[in-house]
N, C-alpha and C positions, 0 to 999 in steps of 0.2 A: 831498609826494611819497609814493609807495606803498610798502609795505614789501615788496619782493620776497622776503622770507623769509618772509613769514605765506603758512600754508596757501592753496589756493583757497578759494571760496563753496560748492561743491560740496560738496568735503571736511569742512567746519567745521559744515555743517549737522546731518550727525546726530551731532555731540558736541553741539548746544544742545538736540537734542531725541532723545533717545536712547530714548524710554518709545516713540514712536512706529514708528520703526525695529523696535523690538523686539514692540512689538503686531505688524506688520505679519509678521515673521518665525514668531510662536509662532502664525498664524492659518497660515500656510504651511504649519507642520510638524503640525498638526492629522491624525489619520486621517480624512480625510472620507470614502475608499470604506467603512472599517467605518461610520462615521453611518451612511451610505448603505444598507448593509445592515443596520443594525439597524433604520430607518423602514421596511426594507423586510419586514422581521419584523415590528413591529409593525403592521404594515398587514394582513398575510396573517391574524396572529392573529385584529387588531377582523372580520375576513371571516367565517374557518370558525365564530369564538364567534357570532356576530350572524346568521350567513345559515346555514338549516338545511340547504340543499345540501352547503354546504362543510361542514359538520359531522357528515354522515351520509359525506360522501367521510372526512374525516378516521378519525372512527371505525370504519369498514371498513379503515382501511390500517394502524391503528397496531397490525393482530397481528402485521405483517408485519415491524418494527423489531428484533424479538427472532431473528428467521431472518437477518434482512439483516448484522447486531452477530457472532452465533453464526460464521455463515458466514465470513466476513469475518475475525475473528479467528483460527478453526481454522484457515483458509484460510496466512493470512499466519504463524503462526507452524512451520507445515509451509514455507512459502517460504522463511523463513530458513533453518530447516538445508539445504535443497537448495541455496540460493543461498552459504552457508556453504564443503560442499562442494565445489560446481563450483564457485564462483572459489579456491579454494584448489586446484584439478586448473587452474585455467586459467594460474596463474604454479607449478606442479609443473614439476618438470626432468625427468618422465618424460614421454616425447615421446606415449603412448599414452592414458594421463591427460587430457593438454594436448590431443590433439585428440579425445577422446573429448566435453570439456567444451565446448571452442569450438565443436563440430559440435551440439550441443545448445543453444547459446544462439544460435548462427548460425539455427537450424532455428527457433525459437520467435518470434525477433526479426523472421524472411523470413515469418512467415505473421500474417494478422488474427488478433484476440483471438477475435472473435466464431466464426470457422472455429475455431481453438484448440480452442473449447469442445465444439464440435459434436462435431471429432474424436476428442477423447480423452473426453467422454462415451458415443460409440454407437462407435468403433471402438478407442481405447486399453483404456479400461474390460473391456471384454468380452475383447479378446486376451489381458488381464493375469489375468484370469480363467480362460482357457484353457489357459494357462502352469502358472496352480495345479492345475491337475484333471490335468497330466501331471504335475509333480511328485510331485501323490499315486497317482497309476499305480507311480511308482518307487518308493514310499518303503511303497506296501505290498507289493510285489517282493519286496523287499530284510526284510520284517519290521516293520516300522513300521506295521501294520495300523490304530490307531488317529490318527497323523496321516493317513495312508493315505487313511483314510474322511473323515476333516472336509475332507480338499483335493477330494477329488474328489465331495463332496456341493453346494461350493461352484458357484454357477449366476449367467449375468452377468444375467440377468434381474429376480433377486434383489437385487442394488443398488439400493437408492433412490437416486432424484435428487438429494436433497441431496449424499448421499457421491460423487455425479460432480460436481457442482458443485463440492465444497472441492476435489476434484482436480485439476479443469481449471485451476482458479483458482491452486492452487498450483504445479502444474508450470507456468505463464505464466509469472505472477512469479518462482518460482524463478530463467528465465535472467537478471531484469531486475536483482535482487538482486544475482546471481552477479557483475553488471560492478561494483557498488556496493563488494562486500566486494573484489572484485581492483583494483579505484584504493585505496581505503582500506589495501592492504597495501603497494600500491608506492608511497604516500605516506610512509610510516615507513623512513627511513634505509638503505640499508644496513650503513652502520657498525655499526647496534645487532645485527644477525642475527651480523657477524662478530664483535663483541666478546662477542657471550654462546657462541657456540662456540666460542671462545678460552680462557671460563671452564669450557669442559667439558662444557656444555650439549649435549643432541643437538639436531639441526633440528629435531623434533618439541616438544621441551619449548621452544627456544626461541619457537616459533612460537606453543606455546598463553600463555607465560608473560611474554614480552615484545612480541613481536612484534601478537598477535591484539588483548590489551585495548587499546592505544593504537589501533588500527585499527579496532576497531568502536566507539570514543569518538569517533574522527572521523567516520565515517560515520551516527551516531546521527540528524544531523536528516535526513540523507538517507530513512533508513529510516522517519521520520516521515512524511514526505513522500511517501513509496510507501505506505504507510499507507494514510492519506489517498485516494491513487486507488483504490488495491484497494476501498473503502468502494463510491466513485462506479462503478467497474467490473464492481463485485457485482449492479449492475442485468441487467445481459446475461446474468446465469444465468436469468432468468425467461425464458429460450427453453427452456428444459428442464423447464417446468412449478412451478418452486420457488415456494413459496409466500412470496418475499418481495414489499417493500412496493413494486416493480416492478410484477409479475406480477398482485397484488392490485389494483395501480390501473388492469390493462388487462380483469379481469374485472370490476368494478366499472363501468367508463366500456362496456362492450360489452354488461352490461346494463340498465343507466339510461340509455344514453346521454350521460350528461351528462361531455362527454369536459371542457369548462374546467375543471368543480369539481374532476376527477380528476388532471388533470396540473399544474395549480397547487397544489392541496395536496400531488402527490408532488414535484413541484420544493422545494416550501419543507421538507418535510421534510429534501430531502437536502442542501439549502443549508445547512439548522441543522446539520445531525451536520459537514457537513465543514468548516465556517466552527469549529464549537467546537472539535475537533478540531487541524486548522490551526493556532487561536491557542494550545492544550496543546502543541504542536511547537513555535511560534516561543517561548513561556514557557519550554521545557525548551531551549534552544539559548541563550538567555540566562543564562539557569542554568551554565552549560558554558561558556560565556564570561566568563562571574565569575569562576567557580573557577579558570580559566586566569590 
């Protein structure tokens, strides 16, 4: 007679073979889209080393790496403090602040990146400049003859592209940050804002001294992660002539012609920087989850 307390056959199987079960599992949890994209790096490589097309596209575009990096960086680390700022005016109790910020990130967030650019390269740029040459109208008025003259010697024509470039790029991200830093503050407690003004604390100190480090330790991979796009979104300043590795591979391919060598080797480049990149984000948020 059967023993109606022994497990099923089902059941009992992967306790007799458990090596298999568990191959089957560790083949599962494998990264196979990075394989994936590392064959696929190795592929592009054996290409531009072996085929002199790819090699001569490669080598025209790799001046461009050092513009794309620069940019990019200046770019983002101006996005932070603006984004810093406005989300810090976007949860402010002063009602002027608060819509001065929302109407800002509303405004950035309602129009394309690529308009963005346009705009506040040929028409922010230039207004902002405009602004300064009457500033220095007033301030030689008043006595101030030598700021006086440097503000209103100041010409928007005289901007290079790149300086509209980090701008464009930063006041975009700027609003995109700005919602990053405003979750990341109204994820931290309120108890801790009321118990450190309890201790005497003003709103100000508590905000830079408790309040702010725990909220941009939360928001750290996010910020990676915007990172990250900013890199891949730095392509769309080559509408403004910049000489990154965009722009370089649309001169390039327009005159050789040879548009595949040119936009597969700028693909792979920008696959490498944000694929390596990416993995420095998910490495550092592992990190941060240790320590917690």
């Amino acid at each position: 007679m059967a023993d109606l307390t022994a497990p099923p056959l089902a059941d009992a199987l992967p306790a007799l073979n458990p090596k298999g079960r568990g191959a089957g599992n560790r083949l599962g949890e494998l990264p196979w889209w990075f394989i994936g994209i590392i064959l696929i790096a190795v592929w592009a490589a054996y290409i531009i080393l072996t085929s002199p097309n790819y090699t001569e596209a490669f080598t025209w575009m790799k001046a461009g790496i050092k513009v794309t990096i620069r940019t990019s960086l200046v770019a983002y680390v101006i996005a932070i403090f603006l984004g810093l700022i406005t989300g810090l005016g976007r949860i402010s109790s002063n009602v002027f602040l608060q819509n001065l910020a929302r109407m800002y990130v509303e405004l950035v967030r309602g129009i394309p990146m690529l308009v963005l650019i346009f705009f506040i390269a040929f028409v922010g740029v230039p207004a902002a400049v405009e602004i300064m040459n009457t500033f220095g109208v007033w301030f030689a008025s008043v006595g101030l003859t030598d700021i006086g003259r440097s503000l209103t010697a100041m010409s928007g024509q005289a901007v290079p592209m790149n300086i509209r470039a980090v701008v464009a790029l930063s006041v975009t991200y700027g609003a995109f940050l700005a919602e990053i830093f405003r979750a990341g503050i109204q994820s931290i407690g309120r108890g801790q804002m009321e118990a450190s003004r309890s201790l005497g604390m003003s709103y100000g100190g508590a905000m830079r001294y408790v309040i702010l480090p725990q909220a941009i330790r939360n928001v750290l991979p996010a910020l990676g992660n915007d990172f990250v796009a900013m890199v891949k979104d730095s392509s769309l300043v080559s509408v403004l002539a910049v000489r990154d590795i965009t722009q370089i591979a649309r001169l390039y391919a327009g005159s050789t012609f040879r548009f595949r060598e040119a936009y597969v080797t700028l693909s792979i480049m920008y696959l490498t920087m944000t694929v390596i990149l990416s993995l420095a984000v998910q490495w550092f948020e592992r990190r941060l989850r240790k320590n917690d």
